[in-house]
C-alpha positions as CSV (number, residue, x, y, z in Angstrom):
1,X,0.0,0.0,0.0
2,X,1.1,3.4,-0.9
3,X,2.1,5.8,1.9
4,X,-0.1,9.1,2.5
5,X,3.1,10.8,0.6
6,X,3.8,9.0,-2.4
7,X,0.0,9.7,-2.9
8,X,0.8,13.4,-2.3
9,X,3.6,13.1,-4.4
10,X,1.6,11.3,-7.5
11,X,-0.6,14.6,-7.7
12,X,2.0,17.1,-7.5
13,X,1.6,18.2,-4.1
14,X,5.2,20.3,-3.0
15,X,6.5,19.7,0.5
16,X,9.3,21.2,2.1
17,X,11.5,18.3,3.9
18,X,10.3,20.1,7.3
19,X,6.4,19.1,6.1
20,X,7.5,16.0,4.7
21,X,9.7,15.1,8.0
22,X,6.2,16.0,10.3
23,X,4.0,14.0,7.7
24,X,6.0,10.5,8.5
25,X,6.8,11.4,12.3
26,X,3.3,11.7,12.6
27,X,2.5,8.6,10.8
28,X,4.9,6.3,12.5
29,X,3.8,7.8,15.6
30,X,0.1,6.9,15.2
31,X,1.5,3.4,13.8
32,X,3.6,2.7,15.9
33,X,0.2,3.5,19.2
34,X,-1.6,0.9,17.0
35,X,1.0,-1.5,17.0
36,X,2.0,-1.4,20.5
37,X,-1.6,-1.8,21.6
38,X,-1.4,-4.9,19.9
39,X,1.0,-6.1,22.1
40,X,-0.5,-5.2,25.6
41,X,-2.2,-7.3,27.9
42,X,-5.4,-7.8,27.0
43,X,-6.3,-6.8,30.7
44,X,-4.3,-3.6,30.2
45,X,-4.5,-0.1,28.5
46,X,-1.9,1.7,27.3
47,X,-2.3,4.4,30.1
48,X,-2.4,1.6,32.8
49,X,1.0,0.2,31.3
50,X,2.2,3.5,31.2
51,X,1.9,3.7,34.9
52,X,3.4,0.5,35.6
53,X,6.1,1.1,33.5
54,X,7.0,4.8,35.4
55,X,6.6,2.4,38.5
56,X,9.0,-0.2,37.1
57,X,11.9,2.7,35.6
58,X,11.6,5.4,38.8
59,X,10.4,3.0,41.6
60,X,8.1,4.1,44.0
61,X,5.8,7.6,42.8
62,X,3.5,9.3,44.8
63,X,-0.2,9.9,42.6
64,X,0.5,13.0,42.3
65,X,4.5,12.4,40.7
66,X,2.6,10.3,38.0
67,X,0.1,12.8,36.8
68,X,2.4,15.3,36.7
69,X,4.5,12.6,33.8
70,X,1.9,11.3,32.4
71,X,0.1,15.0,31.7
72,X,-3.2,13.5,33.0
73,X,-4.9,14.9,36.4
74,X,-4.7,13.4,39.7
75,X,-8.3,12.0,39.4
76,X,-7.5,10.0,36.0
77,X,-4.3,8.3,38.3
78,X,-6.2,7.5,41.2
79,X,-9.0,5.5,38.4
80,X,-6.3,3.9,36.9
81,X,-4.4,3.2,40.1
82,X,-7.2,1.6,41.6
83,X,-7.5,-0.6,38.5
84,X,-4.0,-1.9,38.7
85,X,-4.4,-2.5,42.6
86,X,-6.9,-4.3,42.0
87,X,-5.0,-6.6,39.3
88,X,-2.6,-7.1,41.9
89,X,0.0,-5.0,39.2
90,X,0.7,-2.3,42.0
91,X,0.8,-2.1,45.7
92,X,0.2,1.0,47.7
93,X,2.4,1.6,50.2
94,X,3.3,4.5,53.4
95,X,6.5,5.4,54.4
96,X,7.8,5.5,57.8
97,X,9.3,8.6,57.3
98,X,6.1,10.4,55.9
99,X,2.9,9.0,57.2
100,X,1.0,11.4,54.7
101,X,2.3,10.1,52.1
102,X,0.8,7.8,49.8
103,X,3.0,5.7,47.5
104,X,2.7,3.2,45.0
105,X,4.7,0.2,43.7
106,X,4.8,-2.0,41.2
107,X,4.1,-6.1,42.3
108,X,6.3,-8.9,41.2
109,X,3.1,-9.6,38.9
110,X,3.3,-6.2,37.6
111,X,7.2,-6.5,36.6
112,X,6.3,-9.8,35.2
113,X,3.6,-7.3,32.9
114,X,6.2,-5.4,32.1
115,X,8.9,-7.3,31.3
116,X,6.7,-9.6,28.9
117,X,5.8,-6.1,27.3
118,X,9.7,-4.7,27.1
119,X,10.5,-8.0,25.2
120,X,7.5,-7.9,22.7
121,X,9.0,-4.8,21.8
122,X,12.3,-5.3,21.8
123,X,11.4,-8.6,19.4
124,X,9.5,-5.9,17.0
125,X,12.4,-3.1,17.5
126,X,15.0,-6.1,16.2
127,X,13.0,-7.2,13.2
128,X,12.4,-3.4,12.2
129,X,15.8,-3.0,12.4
130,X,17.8,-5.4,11.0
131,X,18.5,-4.3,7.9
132,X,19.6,-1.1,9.4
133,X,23.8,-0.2,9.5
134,X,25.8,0.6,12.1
135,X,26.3,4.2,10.5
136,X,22.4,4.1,9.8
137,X,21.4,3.4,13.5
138,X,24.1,5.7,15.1
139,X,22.5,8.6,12.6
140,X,18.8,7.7,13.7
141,X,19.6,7.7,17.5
142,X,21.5,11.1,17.2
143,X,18.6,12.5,15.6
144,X,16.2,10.8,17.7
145,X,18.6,12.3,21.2
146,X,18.4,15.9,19.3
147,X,14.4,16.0,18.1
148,X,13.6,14.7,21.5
149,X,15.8,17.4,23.5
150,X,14.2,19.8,21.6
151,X,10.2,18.0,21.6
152,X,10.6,18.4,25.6
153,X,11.8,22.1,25.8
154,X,9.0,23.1,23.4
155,X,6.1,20.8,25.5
156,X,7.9,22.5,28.5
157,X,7.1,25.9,27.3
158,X,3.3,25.3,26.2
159,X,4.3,25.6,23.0
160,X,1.5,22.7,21.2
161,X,0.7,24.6,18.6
């Protein structure tokens, strides 16, 4: 199947490399959010794996930590924290030090989750990629590191239009 800009480019549609560059960013992007649905849980949504894998790189978050990284508000964590504690995916827990405070933690169950997701990916990631050089992939990540540095300063800012 033809991509959206080989169609564009059949009728004589113009694109600057900057439009072009946005046009398959955007594309892969919304491919690749198919995709990786594909591969979760069926038990699990994207957002709850999102959460569990926060839980599984940062350790223990507060509600409140997560919202703030997931861009969601504090009600939409406590839903979907609820949900996981009640898969037995993440425990909530109180500090000694800080009897206010409300943490939660991934389970072993929930690792197992997440480590069964990380390798589905990583399985996908190796057969998209295997045709790719050594020279190819450094190129890729650099630009990858650079778009991304930048992608956070602008979402930083506000800046979505």
């Amino acid at each position: 199947m033809d991509s959206p800009l080989s169609i564009w480019g059949v009728i004589g549609f113009e694109q600057s490399k900057k439009e072009q560059l946005s046009r398959l960013i955007s594309g892969q992007i919304t491919q690749f959010v198919i995709q990786f649905s594909k591969l979760l849980e069926s038990d699990l949504t994207a957002s709850q794996y999102a959460i569990l894998h926060l839980l599984k790189m940062e350790g223990p978050q507060s509600s409140s930590r997560l919202a703030e990284a997931l861009g969601v508000t504090l009600p939409a964590v406590t839903n979907l924290a609820n949900k996981l504690v009640r898969k037995g995916y993440v425990e909530r827990t109180v500090p000694e030090t800080d009897r206010r405070t409300v943490l939660l933690s991934i389970t072993e169950e929930g690792l197992g989750v997440v480590n069964r997701m990380d390798k589905h990916w990583m399985d996908f990631m190796e057969e998209l990629l295997e045709d790719t050089s050594s020279e190819e992939l450094d190129a890729l990540i650099a630009s990858y590191d650079r778009i991304g540095a930048k992608s956070r300063k602008v979402w930083e800012r506000g800046s979505r239009a």
